[in-house]
Phi, psi and omega in degrees: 000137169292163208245167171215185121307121229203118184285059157013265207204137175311134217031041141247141181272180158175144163284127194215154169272166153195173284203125160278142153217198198273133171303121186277164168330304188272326200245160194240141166248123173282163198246118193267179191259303202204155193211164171199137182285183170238157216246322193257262225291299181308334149319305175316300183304306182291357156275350189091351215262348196284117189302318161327330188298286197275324192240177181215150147279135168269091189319343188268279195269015180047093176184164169267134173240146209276140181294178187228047193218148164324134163301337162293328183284356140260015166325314189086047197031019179340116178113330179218001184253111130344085220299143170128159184230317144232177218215154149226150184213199175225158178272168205231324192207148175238140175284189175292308159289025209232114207228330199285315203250141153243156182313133176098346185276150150261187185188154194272150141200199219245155162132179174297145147345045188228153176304341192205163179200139183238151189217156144312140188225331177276140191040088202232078142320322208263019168231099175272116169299136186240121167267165195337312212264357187251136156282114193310345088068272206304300196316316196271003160259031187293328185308294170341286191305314191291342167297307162271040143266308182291005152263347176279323201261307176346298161264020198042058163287144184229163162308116200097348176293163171261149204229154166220160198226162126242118177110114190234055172281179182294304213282311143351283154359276213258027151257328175274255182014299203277336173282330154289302208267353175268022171106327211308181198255288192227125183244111136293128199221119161240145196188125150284040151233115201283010153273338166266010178279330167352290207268338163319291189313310206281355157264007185141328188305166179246329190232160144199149217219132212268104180289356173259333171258002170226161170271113176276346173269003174262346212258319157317297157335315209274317172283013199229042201006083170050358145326285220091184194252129148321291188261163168208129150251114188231121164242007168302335188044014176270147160328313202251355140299301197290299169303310175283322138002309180313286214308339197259318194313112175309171189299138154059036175271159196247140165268126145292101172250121184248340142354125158244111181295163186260189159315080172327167151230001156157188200069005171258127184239073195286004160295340182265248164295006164250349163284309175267347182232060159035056203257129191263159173210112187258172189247108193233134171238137122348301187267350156295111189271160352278134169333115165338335197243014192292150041228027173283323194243121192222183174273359172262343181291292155019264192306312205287349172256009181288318194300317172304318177291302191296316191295287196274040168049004150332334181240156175212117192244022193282333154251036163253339156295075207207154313320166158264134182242138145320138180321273174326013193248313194301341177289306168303310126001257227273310176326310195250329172258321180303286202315271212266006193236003183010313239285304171329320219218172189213282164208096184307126190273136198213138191263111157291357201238000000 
């Protein structure tokens, strides 16, 4: 039986089987190559830590609300859910209606840490063709990428701003990038883990600043001649990144946050630089309708120019994928560079072939 990547028990992985069936009319089946999980919402889950578990958003009054359901029915699918966030493979098999894809091609989608995927293939958005010259790298970060475009725009970065990034998971990453190709003068990348600050710089960023050993909002102040940064993109979702985020900020400069935070417990102070200096915080989802900027602006425009920078190699996301681990391998894998080791990682990569 094919094998997949399986959320155990909260923070345990595990390789587990499961059960192939027959191709509907419409759908193609893949051999996947290669996936990569997500490192923030998903985590959560796999920590048990996710407010979904117990509460739901309601769309209609936009808010979380309490479930009305059995504690098995809020279980957090343990046991059966299926770890991972896209995938690229080749199609292996076409139904009968399926005319867009061919045997043999490859393609991107959306799904789990599994050997095989079988998808809608007729009107797919979300099943993207990777062609000869595109890396899967760049491909399995698409997810990513619409986040930090929706924080880059979100906060208006313009040509010539000073930029600052805090939090250098692939959505990070790939804000600094994105802020150098939107203009910015100078991009500052903060992270305590100095192999990604590394790997920032060495795509482009000019500074990066260690938050556990340095003061970064004095240290920011000090590169900006006692200014501040015009823009902050803090995706990191910590308190104590949101407080020096202030302190680094120019007068009437915008925080982009795009982190989805937890409970603070402390380190945040809005009596201080944010009480004086006229610091804006806008709160940015990507995927939240209608688009700050609708109806110009939607969350598909998002995705069709995130595919676009990636496809035609605008973004370089080959180090950012790091490490890559053997399928089998990955349950051990995601436990130790997602969970308990971040330090280790970026965003992990897991090789089928």
């Amino acid at each position: 039986m094919p094998k997949q990547l399986l959320a155990a028990a909260p923070r345990k992985a595990a390789i587990g089987d499961y059960e192939e069936r027959q191709l509907q009319p419409n759908e193609v089946r893949v051999k996947v190559e290669h996936a990569s999980p997500k490192h923030g919402s998903e985590l959560a889950g796999f920590r048990g830590e996710s407010p979904h578990t117990a509460d739901y958003f309601d769309e209609e009054w936009n808010m979380f609300l309490r479930r009305e359901t059995s504690d098995k029915e809020t279980d957090g699918g343990f046991g059966r859910w299926n770890l991972g966030n896209q995938w690229v493979g080749i199609v292996t098999e076409a139904g009968a209606d399926v005319s867009e894809y061919a045997i043999g091609e490859r393609v991107c989608g959306y799904g789990g840490v599994r050997e095989t995927h079988i998808v809608n293939a007729v009107n797919n958005y979300y099943l993207k063709k990777v062609p000869a010259g595109m890396s899967w790298k760049n491909a399995v970060c698409f997810d990513p990428a619409q986040f930090a475009l929706g924080g880059i725009r979100d906060a208006h970065v313009r040509a010539g701003d000073r930029v600052a990034i805090f939090g250098l998971g692939a959505i990070g990453q790939i804000a600094a990038q994105m802020a150098k190709l939107a203009g910015a003068n100078w991009v500052a990348v903060i992270d305590p883990i100095e192999k990604r600050r590394e790997v920032a710089i060495r795509a482009g960023a000019d500074a990066g600043y260690d938050p556990v050993n340095q003061d970064v909002g004095l240290e920011l102040k000090k590169a900006t001649g006692k200014l501040g940064v015009d823009v902050i993109i803090e995706t990191s979702a910590s308190e104590f990144a949101l407080q020096q985020a202030l302190r680094g900020l120019a007068y009437g400069g915008t925080i982009a946050f795009v982190g989805w935070a937890r409970a603070f417990k402390g380190g945040l102070d809005l009596g201080r630089e944010a009480h004086f200096n006229n610091a804006k915080i806008v709160f940015s989802r990507a995927c939240s309708e209608p688009n700050p900027d609708h109806p110009r602006w939607s969350w598909r425009r998002l995705e069709d120019v995130c595919w676009d920078m990636l496809l035609k190699g605008k973004l370089d996301c080959e180090e950012i994928i790091n490490p890559v681990v053997p399928f089998l391998e990955s349950a051990d894998g995601y436990e130790q560079y997602v969970d308990q080791r971040p330090d280790l990682s970026i965003k992990l990569g897991v090789n089928f072939v």
